[in-house]
N, CA and C atoms as a LAMMPS dump frame, in Angstrom:
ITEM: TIMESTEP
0
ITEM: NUMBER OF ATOMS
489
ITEM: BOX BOUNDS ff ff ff
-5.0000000000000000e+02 5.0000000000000000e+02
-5.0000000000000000e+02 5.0000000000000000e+02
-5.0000000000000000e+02 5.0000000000000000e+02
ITEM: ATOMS id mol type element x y z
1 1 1 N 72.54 339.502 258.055
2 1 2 C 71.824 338.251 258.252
3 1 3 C 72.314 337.54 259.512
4 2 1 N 73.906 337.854 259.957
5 2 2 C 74.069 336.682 260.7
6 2 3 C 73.692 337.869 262.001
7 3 1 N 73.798 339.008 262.142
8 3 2 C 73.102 340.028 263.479
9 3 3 C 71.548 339.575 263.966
10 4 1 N 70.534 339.095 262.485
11 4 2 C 69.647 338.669 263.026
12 4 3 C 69.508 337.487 263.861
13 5 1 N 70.649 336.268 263.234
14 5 2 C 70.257 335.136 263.901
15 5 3 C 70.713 335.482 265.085
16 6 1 N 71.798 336.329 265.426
17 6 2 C 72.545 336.132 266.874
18 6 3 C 71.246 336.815 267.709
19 7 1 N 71.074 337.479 267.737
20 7 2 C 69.795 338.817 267.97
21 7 3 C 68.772 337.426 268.174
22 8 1 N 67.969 336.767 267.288
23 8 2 C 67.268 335.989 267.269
24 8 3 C 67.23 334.486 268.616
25 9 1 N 68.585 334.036 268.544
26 9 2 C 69.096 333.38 269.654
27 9 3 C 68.74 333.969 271.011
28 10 1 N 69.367 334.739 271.279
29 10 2 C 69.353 335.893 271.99
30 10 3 C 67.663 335.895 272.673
31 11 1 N 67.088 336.749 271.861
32 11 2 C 65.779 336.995 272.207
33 11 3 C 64.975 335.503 273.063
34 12 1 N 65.437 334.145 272.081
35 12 2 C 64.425 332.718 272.316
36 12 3 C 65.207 332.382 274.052
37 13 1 N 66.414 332.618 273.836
38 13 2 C 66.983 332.354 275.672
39 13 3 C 66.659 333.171 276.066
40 14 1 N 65.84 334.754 276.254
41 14 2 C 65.511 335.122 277.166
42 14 3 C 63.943 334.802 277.594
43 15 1 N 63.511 334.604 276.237
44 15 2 C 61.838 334.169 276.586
45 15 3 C 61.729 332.947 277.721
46 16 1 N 62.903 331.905 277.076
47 16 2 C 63.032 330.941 277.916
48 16 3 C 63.412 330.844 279.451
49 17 1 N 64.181 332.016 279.568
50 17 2 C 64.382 332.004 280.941
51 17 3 C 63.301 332.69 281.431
52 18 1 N 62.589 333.366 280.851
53 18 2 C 61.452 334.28 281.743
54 18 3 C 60.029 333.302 281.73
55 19 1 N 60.174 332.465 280.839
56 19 2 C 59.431 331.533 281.284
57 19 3 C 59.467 330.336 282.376
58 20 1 N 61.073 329.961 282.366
59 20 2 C 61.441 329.545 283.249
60 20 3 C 60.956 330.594 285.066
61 21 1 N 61.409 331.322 284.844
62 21 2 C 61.344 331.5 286.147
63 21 3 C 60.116 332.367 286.74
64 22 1 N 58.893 332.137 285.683
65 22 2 C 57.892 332.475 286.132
66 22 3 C 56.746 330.965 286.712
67 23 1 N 57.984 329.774 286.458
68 23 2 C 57.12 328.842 286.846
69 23 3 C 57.934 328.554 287.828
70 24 1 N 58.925 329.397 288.496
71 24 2 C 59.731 328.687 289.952
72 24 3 C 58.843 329.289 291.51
73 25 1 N 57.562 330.439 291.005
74 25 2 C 57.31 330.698 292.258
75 25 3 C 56.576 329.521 292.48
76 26 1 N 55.341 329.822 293.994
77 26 2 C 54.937 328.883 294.715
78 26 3 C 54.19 329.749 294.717
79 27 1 N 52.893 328.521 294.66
80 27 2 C 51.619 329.384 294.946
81 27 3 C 50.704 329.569 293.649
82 28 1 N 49.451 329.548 293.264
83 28 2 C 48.935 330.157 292.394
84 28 3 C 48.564 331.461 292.415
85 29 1 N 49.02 332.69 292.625
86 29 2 C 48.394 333.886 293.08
87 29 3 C 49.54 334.719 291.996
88 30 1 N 49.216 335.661 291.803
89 30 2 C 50.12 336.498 291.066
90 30 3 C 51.221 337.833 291.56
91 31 1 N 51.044 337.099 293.271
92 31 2 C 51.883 337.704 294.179
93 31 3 C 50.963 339.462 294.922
94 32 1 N 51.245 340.299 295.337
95 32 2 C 51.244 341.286 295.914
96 32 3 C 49.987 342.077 294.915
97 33 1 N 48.937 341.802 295.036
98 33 2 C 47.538 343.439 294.657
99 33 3 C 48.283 344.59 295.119
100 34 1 N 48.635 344.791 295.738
101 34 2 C 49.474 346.386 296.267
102 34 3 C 49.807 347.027 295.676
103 35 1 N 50.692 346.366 294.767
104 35 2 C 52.1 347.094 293.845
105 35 3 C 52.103 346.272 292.989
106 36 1 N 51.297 346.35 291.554
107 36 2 C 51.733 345.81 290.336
108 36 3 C 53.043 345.868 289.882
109 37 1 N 53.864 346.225 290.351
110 37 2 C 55.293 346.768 289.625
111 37 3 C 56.318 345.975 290.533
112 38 1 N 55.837 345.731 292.101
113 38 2 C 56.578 344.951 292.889
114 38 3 C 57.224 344.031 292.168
115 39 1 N 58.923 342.958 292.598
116 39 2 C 59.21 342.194 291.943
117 39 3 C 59.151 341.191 293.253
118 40 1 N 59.618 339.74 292.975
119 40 2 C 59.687 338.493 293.824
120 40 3 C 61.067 338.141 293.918
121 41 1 N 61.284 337.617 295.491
122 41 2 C 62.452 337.466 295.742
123 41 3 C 63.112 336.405 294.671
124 42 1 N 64.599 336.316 294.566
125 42 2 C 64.689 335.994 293.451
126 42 3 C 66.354 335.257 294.278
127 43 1 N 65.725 333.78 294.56
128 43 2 C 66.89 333.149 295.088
129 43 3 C 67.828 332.17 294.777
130 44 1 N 68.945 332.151 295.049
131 44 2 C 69.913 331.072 294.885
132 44 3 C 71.166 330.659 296.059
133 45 1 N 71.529 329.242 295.956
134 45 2 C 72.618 328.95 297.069
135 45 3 C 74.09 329.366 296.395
136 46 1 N 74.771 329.775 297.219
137 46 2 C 76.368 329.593 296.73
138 46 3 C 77.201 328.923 298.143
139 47 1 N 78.386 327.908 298.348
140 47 2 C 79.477 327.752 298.953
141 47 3 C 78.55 326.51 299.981
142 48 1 N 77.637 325.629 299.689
143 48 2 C 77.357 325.047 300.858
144 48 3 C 78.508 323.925 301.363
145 49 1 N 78.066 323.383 302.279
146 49 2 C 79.233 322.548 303.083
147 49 3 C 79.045 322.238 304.333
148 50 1 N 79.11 320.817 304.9
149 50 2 C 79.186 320.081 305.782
150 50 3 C 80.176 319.797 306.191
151 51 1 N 81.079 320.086 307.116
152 51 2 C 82.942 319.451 307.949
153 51 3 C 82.012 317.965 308.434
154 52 1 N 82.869 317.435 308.457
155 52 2 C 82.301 315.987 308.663
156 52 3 C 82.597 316.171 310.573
157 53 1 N 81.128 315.401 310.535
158 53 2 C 81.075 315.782 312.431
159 53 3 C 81.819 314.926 312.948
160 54 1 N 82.445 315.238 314.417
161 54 2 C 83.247 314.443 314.903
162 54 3 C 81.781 313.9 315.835
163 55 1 N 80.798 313.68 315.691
164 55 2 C 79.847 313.944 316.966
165 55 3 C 79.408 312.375 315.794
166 56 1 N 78.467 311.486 316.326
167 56 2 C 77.935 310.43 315.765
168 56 3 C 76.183 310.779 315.718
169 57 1 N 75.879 311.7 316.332
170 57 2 C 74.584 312.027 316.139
171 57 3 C 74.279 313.819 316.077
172 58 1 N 75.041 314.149 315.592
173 58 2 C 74.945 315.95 315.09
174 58 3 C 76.021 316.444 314.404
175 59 1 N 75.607 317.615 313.31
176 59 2 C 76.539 317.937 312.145
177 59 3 C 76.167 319.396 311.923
178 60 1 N 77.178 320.135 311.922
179 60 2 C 76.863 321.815 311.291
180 60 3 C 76.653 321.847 309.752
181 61 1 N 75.888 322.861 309.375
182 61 2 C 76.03 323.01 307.773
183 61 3 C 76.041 324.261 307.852
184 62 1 N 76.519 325.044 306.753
185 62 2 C 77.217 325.945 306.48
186 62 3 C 76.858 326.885 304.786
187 63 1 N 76.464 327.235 304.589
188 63 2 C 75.892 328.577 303.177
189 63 3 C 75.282 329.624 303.378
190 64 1 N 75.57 330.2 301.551
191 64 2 C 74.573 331.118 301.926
192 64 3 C 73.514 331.572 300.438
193 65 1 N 72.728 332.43 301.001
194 65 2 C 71.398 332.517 300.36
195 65 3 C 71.592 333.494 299.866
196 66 1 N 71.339 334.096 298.217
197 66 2 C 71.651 335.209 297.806
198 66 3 C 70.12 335.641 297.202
199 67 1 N 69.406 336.517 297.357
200 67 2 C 68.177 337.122 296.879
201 67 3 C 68.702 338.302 295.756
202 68 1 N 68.127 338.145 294.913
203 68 2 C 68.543 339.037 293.982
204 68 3 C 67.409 339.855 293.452
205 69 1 N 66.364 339.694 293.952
206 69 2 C 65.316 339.957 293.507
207 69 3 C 64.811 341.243 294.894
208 70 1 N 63.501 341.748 294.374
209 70 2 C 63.26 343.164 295.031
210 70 3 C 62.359 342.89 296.072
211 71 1 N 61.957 341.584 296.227
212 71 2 C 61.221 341.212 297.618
213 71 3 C 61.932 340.877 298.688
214 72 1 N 61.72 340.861 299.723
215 72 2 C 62.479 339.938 301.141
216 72 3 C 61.549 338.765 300.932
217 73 1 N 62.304 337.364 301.161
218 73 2 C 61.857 336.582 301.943
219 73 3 C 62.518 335.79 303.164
220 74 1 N 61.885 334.658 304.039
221 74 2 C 62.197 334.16 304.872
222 74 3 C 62.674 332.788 304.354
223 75 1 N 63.669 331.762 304.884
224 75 2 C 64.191 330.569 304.967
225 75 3 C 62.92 330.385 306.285
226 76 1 N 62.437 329.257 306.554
227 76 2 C 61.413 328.889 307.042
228 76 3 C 61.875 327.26 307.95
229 77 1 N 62.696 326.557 307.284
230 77 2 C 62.994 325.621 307.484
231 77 3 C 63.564 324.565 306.35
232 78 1 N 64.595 323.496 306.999
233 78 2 C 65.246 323.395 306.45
234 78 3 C 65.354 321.361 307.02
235 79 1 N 65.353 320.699 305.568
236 79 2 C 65.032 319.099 306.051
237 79 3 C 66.399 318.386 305.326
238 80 1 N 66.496 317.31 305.56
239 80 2 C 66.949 316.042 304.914
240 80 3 C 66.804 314.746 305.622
241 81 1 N 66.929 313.399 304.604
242 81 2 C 66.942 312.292 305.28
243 81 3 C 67.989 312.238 305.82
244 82 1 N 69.353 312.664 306.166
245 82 2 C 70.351 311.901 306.7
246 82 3 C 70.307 312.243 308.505
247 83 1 N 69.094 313.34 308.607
248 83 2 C 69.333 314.073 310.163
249 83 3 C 67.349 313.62 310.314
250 84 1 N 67.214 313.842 311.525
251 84 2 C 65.389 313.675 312.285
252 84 3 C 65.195 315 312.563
253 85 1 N 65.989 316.014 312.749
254 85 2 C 65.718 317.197 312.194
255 85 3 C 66.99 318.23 311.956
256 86 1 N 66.746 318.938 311.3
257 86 2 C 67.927 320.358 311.339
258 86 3 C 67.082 321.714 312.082
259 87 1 N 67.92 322.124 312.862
260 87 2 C 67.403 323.434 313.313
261 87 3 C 68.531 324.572 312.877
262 88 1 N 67.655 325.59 312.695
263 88 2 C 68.498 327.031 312.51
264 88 3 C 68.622 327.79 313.679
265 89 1 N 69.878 328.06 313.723
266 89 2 C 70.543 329.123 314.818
267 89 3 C 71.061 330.329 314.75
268 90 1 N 71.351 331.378 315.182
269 90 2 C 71.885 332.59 315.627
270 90 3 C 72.993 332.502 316.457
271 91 1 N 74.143 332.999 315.942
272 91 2 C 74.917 332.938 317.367
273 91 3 C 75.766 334.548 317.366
274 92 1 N 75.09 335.412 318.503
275 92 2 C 75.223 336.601 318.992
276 92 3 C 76.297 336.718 320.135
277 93 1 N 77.574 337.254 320.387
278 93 2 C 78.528 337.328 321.557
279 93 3 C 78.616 336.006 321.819
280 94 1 N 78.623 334.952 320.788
281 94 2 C 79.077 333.768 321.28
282 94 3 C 78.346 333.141 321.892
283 95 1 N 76.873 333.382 322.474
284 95 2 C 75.468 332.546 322.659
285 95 3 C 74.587 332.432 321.228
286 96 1 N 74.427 330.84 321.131
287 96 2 C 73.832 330.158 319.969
288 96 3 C 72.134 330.198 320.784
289 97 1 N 71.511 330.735 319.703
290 97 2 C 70.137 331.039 319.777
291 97 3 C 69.192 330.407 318.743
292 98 1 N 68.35 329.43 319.227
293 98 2 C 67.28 328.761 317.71
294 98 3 C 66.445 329.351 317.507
295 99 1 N 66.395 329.631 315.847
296 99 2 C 65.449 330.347 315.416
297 99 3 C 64.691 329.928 314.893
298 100 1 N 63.264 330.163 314.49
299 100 2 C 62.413 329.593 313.419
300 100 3 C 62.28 329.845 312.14
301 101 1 N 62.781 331.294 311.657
302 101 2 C 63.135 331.684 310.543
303 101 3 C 64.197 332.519 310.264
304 102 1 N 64.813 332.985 309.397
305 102 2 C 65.65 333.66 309.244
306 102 3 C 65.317 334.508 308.056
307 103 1 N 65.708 336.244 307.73
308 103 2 C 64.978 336.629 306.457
309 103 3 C 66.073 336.671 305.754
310 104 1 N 65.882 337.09 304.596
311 104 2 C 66.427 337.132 303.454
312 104 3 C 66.714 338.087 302.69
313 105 1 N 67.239 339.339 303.079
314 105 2 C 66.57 340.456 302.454
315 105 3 C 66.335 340.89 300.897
316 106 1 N 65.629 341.549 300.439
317 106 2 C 65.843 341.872 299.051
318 106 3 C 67.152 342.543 299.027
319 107 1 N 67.513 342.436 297.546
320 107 2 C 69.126 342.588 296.96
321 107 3 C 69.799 342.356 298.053
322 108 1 N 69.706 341.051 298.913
323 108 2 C 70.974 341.045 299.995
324 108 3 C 71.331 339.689 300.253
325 109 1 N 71.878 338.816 301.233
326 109 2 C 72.185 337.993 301.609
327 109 3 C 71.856 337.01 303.04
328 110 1 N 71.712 336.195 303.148
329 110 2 C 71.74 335.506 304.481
330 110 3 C 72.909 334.178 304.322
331 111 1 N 73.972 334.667 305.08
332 111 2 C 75.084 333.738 304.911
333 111 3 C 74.743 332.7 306.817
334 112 1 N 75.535 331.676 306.457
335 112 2 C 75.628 330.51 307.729
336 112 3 C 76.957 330.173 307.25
337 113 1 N 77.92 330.82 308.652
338 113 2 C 78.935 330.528 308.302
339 113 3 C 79.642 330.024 310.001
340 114 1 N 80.505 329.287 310.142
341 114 2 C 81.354 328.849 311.001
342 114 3 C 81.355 329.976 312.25
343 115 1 N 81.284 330.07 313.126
344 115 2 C 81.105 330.763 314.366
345 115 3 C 79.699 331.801 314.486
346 116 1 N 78.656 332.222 313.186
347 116 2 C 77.666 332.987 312.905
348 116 3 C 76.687 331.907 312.738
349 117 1 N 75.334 332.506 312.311
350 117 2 C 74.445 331.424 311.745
351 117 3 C 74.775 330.066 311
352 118 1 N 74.389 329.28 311.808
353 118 2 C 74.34 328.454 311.491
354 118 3 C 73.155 327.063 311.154
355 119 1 N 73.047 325.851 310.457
356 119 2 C 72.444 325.026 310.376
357 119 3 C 72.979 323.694 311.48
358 120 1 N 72.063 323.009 312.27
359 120 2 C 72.409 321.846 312.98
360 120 3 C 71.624 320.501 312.487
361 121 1 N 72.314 319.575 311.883
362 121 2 C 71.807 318.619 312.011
363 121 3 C 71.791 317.921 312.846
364 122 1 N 70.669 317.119 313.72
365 122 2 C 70.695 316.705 315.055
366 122 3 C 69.462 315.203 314.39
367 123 1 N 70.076 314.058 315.201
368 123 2 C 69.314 313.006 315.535
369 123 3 C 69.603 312.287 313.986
370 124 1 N 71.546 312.462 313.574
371 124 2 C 71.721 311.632 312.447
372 124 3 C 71.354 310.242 312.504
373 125 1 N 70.854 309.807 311.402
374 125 2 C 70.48 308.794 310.64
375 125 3 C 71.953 307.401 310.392
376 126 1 N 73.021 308.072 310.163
377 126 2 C 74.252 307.814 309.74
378 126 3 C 74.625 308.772 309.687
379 127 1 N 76.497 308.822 310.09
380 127 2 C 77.241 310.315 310.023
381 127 3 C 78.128 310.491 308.88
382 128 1 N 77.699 311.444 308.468
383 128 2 C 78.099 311.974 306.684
384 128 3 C 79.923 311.73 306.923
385 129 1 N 80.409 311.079 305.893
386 129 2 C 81.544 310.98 305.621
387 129 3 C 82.544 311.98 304.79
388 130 1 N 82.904 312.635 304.896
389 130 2 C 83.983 313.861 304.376
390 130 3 C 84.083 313.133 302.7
391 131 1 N 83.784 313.389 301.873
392 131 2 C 83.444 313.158 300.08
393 131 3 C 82.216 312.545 299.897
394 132 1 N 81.075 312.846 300.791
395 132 2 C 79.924 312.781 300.638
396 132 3 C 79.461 313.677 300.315
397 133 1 N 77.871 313.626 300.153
398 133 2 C 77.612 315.066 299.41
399 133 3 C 75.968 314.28 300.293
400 134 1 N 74.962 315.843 300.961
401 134 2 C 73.914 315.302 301.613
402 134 3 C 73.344 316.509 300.802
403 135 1 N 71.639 315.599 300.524
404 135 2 C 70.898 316.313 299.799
405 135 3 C 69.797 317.113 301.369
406 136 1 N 69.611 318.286 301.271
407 136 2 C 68.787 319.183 301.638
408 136 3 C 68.271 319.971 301.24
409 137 1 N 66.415 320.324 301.413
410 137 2 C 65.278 321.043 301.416
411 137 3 C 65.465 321.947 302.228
412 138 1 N 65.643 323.352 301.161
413 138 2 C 65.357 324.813 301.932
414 138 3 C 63.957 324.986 302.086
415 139 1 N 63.047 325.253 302.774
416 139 2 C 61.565 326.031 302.669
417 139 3 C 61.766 327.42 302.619
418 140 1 N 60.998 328.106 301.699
419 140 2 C 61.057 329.641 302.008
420 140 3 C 59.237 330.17 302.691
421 141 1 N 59.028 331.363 302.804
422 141 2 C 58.06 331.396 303.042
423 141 3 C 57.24 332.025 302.133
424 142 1 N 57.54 332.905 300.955
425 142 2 C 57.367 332.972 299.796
426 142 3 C 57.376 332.129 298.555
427 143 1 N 58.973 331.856 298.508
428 143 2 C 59.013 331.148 297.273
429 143 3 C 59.392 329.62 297.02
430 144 1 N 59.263 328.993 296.204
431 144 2 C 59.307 327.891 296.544
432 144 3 C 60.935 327.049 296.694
433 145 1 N 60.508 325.439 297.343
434 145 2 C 61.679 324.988 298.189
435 145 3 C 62.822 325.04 297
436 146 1 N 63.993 325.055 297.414
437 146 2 C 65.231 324.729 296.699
438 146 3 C 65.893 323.381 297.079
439 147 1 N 66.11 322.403 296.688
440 147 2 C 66.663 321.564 297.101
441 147 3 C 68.562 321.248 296.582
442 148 1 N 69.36 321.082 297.835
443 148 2 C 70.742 321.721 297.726
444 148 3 C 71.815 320.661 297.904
445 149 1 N 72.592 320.632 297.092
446 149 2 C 73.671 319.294 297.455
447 149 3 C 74.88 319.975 298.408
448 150 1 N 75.276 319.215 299.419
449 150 2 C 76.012 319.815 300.478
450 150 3 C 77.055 318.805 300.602
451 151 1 N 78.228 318.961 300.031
452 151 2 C 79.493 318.517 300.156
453 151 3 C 79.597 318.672 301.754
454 152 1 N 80.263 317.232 301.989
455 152 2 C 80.916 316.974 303.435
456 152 3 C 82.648 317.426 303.13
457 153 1 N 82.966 317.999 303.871
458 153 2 C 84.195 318.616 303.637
459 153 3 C 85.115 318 305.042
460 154 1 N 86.348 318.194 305.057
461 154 2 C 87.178 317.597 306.256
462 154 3 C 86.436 318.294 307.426
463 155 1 N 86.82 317.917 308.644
464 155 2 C 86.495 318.354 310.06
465 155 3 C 86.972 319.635 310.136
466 156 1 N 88.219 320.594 309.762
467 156 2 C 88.921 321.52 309.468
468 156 3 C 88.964 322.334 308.521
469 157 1 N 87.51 322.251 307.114
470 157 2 C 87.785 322.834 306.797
471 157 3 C 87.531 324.121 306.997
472 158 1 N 87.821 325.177 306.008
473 158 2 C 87.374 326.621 305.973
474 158 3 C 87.359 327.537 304.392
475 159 1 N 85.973 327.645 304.32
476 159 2 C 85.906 328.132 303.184
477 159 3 C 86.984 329.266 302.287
478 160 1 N 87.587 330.149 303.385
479 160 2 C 88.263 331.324 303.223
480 160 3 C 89.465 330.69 302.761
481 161 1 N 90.016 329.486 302.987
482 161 2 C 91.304 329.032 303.012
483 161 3 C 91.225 327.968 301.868
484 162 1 N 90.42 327.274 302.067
485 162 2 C 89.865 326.488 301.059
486 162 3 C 90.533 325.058 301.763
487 163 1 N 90.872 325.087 303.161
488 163 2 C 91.41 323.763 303.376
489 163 3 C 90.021 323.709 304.953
């Protein structure tokens, strides 16, 4: 009796999550005619973070994007109120390059990290204070926006070190 209830539990959280996350895409369409069997990218943030800018009108941000799912998609753009805009960058041999999108691959990653891709906030509003936390809008080009809380961290820090 008690195998059924656990079993039973069990079963109602997975309905729930598959219901859940059949209402996180974007779009009314049922995705790809091609390939009935195809799956949808399947995203989440881990490690975001802002060093508090020494600059009074621009700020780096810093994460990354984990797709777990069997589609690629693109990051498209990326907003908040505290900046007039954020742009995404590339930085190759040490030349920073703006991009308009960045992909995502299926089962893979797109990290923005300290000397690599990165996020710029430019044309601050007010400059984020180190135990702040700034809310930002991912766009994807598939699936829909994520919106992300981004701890302001010291001017020094570093994720690897944790200082």
């Amino acid at each position: 009796m008690r195998r059924r209830s656990v079993l039973g539990t069990a079963a109602a959280a997975l309905a729930g999550a598959l219901t859940l996350a059949g209402c996180s895409g974007s779009g009314s369409g049922s995705g790809s005619d091609s390939d009935p069997g195809s799956s949808k990218a399947e995203l989440s943030v881990s490690g975001p973070y802002i060093p508090q800018p020494v600059s009074a009108d621009m700020a780096a941000g810093f994460l990354t994007i984990t797709n777990k799912g069997g589609a690629e998609d693109a990051l498209t753009s990326v907003t908040s109120d505290v900046a007039g805009q954020i742009t995404m960058h590339s930085t190759v041999g040490g030349a920073m390059q703006e991009k308009s999108s960045f992909a995502i691959p299926a089962h893979g990653q797109l990290v923005f990290k300290s000397g690599g891709n990165h996020l710029m906030f430019e044309k601050l509003k007010h400059k984020p204070e180190q135990g702040q936390t700034v809310t930002v809008k991912l766009t994807f080009a598939e699936s829909g926006p994520l919106t992300v809380e981004m701890p302001v961290k010291s001017a020094t820090y570093n994720p690897s070190t944790g200082h």
